[in-house]
BALOBA-1460 file (C-alpha; in Angstrom, 3 decimals):
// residues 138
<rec num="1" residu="x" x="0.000" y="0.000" z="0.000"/>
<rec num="2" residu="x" x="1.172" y="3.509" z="-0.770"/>
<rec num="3" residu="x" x="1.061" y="5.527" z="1.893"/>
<rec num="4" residu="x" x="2.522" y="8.880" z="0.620"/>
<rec num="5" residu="x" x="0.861" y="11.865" z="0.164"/>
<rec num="6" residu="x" x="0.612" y="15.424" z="-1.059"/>
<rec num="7" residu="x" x="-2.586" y="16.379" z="1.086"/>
<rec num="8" residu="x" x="-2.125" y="19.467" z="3.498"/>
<rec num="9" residu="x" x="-1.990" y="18.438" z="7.103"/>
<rec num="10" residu="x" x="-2.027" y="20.519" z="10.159"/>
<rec num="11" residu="x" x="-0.368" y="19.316" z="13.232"/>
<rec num="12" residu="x" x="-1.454" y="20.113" z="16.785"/>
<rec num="13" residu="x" x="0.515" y="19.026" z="19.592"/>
<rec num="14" residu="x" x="1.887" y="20.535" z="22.553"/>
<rec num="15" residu="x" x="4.698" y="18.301" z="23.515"/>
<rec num="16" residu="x" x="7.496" y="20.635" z="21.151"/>
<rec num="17" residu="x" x="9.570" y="17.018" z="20.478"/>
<rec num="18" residu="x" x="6.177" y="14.808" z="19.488"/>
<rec num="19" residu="x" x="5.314" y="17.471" z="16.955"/>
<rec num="20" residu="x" x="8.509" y="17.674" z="15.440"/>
<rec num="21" residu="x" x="8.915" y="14.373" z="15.007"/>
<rec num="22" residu="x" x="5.675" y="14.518" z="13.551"/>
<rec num="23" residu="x" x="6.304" y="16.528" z="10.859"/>
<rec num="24" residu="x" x="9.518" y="15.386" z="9.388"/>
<rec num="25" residu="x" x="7.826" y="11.481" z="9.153"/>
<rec num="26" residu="x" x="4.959" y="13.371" z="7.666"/>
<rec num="27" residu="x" x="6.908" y="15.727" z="5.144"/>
<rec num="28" residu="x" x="9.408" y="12.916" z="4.246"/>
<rec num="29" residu="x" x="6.104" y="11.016" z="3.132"/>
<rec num="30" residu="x" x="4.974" y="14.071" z="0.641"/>
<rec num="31" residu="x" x="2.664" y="15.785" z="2.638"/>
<rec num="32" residu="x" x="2.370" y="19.550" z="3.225"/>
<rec num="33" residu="x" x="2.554" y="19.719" z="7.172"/>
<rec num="34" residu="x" x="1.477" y="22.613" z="9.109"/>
<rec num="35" residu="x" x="2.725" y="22.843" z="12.963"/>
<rec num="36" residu="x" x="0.809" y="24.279" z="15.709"/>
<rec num="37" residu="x" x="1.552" y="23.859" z="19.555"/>
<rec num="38" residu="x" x="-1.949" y="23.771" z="20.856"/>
<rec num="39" residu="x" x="-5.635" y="24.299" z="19.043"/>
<rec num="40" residu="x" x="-5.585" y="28.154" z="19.488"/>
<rec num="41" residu="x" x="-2.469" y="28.458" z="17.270"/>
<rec num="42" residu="x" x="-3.650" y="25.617" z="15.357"/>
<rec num="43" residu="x" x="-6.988" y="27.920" z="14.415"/>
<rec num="44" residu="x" x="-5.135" y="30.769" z="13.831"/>
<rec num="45" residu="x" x="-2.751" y="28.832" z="11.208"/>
<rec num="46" residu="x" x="-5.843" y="27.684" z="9.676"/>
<rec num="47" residu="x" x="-6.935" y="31.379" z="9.832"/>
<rec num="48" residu="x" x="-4.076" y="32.385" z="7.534"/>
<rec num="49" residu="x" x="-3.803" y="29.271" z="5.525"/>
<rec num="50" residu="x" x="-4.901" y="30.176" z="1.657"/>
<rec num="51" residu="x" x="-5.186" y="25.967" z="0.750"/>
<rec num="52" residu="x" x="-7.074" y="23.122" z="1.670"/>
<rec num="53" residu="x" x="-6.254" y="21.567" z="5.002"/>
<rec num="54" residu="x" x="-7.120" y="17.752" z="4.201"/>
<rec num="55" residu="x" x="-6.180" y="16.831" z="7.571"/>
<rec num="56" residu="x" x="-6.103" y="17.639" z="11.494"/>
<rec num="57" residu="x" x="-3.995" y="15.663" z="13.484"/>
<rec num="58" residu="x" x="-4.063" y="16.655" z="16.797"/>
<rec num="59" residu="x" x="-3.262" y="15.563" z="20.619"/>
<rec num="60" residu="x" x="-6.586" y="13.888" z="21.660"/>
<rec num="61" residu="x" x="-5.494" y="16.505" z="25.295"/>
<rec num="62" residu="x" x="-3.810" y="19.511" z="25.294"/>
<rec num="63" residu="x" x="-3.694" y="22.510" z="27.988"/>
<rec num="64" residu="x" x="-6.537" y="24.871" z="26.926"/>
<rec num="65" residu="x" x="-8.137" y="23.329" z="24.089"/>
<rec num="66" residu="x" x="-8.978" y="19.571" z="23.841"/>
<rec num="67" residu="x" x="-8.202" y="17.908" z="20.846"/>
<rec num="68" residu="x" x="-12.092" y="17.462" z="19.982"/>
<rec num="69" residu="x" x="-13.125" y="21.009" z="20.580"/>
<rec num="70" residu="x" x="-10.485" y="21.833" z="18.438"/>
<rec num="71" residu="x" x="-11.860" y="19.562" z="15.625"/>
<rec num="72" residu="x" x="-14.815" y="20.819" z="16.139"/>
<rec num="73" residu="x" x="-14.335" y="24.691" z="15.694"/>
<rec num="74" residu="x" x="-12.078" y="23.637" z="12.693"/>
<rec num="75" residu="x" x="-14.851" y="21.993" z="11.145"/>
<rec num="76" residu="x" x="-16.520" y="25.303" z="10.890"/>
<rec num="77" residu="x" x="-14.161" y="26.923" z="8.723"/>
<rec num="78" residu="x" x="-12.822" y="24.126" z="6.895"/>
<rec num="79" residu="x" x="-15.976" y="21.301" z="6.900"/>
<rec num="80" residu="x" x="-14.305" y="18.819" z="4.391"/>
<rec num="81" residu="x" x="-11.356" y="18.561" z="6.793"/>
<rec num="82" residu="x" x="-10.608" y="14.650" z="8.165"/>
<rec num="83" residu="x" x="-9.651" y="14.591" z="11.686"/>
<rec num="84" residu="x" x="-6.997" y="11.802" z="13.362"/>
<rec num="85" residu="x" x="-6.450" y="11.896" z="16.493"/>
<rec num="86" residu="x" x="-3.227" y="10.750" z="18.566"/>
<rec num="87" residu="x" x="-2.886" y="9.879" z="22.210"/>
<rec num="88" residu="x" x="-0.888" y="8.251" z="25.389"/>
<rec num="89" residu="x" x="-4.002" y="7.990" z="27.361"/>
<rec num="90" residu="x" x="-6.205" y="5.216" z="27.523"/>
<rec num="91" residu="x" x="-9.366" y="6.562" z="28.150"/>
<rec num="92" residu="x" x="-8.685" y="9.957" z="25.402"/>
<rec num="93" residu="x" x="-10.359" y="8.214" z="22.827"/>
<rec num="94" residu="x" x="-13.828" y="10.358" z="24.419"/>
<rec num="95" residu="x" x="-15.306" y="12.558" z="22.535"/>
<rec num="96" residu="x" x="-17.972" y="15.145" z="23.090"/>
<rec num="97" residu="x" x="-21.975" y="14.128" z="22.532"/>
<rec num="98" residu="x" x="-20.001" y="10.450" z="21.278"/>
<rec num="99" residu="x" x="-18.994" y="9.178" z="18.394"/>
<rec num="100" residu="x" x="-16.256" y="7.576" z="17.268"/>
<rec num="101" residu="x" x="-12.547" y="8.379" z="16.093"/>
<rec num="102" residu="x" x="-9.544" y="7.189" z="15.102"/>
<rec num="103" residu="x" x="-6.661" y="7.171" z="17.429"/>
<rec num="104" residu="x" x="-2.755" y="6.830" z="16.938"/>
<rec num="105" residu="x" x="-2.182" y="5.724" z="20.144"/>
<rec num="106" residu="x" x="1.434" y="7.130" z="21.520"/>
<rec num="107" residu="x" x="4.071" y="6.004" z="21.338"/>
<rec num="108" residu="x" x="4.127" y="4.802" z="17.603"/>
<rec num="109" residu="x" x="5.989" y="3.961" z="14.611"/>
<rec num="110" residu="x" x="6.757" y="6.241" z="11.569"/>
<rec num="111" residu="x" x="4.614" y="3.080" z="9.548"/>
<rec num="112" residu="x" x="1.890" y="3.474" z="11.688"/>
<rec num="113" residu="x" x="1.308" y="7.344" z="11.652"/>
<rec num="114" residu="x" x="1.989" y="7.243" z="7.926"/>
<rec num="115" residu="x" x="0.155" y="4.099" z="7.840"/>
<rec num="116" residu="x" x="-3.125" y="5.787" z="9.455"/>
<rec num="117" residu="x" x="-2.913" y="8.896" z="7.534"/>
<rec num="118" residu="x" x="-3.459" y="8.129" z="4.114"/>
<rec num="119" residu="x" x="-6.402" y="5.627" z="5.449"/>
<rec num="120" residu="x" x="-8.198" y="8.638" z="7.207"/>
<rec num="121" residu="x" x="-7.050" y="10.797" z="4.007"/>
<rec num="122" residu="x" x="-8.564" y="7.960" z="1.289"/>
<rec num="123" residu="x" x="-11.365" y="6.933" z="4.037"/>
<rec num="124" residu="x" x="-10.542" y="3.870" z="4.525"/>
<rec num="125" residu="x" x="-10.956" y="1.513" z="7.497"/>
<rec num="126" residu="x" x="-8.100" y="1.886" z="9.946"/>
<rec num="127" residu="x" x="-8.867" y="-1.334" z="12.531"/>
<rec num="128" residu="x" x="-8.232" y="1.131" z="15.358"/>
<rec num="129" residu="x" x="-11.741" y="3.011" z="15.522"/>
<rec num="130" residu="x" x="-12.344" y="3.107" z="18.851"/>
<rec num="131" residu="x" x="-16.022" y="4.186" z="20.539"/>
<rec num="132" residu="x" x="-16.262" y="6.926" z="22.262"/>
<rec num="133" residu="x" x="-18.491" y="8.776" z="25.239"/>
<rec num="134" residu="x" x="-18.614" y="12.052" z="26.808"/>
<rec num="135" residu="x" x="-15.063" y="13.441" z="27.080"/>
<rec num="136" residu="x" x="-14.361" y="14.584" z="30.944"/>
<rec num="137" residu="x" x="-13.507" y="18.471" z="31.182"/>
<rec num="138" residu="x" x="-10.630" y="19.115" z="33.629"/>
């Protein structure tokens, strides 16, 4: 399976070394990456972005946004963008009013995050769709 890309993909995640990481695999692999440490500078990239984002990947929690809520206000400028979420906590795979995602659960390998990408990106099954409730608010 070919799992490179050209797609735009924005990047939220707070830990500076995670995100970095992040988007070398992902801009080795083709894609367009934009960075963003948490989902206020993650809007305003979005904000000032003149393309297509394709893709949010984001930190399922992050200190003042959430990972969801940022989806969700993204979805309001950008409604055809696919959302992937990653995460080192068990129970993060909760989302707001429920529903389901798809988690890259931390750590992982350079396969899998490519691996999951281009499945969100094409819409195809991932195997890692995980149910989902209300997500706790600290």
């Amino acid at each position: 399976m070919d799992v490179a890309g050209s797609e735009t993909v924005l990047v939220a995640e707070d830990d500076d070394g995670v995100r970095a990481l992040v988007e070398l695999v992902l801009s080795r692999s083709g894609y367009r990456v934009l960075g963003a440490r948490d989902g206020f500078e993650a809007l305003r990239v979005a904000e000032q972005e003149t393309q297509p984002i394709d893709l949010l990947l984001t930190d399922m929690i992050m200190p003042r946004m959430k990972g969801p809520d940022l989806a969700e206000a993204l979805a309001d400028t950008h409604p055809n963008v696919r959302v992937l979420y990653m995460s080192g906590y068990a129970d993060a795979e909760l989302l707001p009013n429920g529903g389901t995602a798809t988690v890259v659960p931390k750590p992982f390998t350079e396969e899998t995050l490519v691996r999951l990408v281009r499945a969100v990106l094409d819409d195809r099954p991932t195997g890692v769709v995980r149910s989902s409730g209300p997500l706790p608010r600290a």
